[in-house]
N, C-alpha and C positions, 0 to 999 in steps of 0.2 A: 682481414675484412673481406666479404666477397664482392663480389660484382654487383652484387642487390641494392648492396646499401651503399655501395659509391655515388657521391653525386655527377652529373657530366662534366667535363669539361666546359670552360668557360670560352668563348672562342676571342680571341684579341684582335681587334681592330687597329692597324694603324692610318690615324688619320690625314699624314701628308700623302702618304704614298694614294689613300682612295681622290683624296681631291687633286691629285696630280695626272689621273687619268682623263684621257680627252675622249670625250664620246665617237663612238667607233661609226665611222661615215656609211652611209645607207646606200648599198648595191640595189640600183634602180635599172632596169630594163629600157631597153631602145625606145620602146612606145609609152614607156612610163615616165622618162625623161623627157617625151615631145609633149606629151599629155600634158605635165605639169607645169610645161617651159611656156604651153598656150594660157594654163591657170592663170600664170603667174601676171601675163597682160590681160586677165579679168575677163578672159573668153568665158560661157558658159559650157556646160559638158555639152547641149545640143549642138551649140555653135563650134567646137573643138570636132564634135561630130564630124559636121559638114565640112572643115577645111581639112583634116585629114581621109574624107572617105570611109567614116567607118563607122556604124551602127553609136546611135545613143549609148546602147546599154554596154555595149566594147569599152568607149568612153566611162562610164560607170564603175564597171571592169577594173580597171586599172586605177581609178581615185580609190576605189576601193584597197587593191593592193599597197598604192603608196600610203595610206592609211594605215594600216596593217604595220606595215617594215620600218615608220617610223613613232608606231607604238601610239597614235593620236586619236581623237575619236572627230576629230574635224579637220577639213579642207585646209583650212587659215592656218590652224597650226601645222598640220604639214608642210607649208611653204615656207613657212618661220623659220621652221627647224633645218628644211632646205636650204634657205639662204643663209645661214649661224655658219653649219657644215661645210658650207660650200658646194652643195651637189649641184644645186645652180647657179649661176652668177647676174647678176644686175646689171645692165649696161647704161 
């Protein structure tokens, strides 16, 4: 038979070993971990702004990013995922 008329391989999943995986922890930046750590007590980006000294849109910046590296299309669930992971801790 040739190669034309083969069908593909079927590919096999096994399923303890996929749900046995722990989701891989999110490398978060100096200023991405302060940014968040202010989030996380309900500051707004203007007001994170102002206690670290840096432009609104710097602030923006990095929600942006940490949005980004944990795949989320919102704020809330960035932090969610942050505090599951552990990147930040609750006190």
């Amino acid at each position: 038979m040739n190669r034309l008329n083969q069908k593909p391989a079927t590919p096999s999943i096994d399923c303890q070993s996929t749900q046995a995986k722990e989701t891989p922890s999110v490398k978060l930046t100096t200023k991405e971990r302060e940014t968040l750590e202010w989030m996380v007590l309900g500051k707004s980006a203007w007001e994170v702004s102002r206690i670290l000294g840096k432009s609104e849109a710097a602030v923006n910046f990095h929600l942006c990013n940490i949005r980004r590296k944990f795949e989320v299309t919102s704020l809330r669930s960035a932090l969610v995922k942050a505090i599951e992971q552990g990147v930040i801790l609750l006190h």
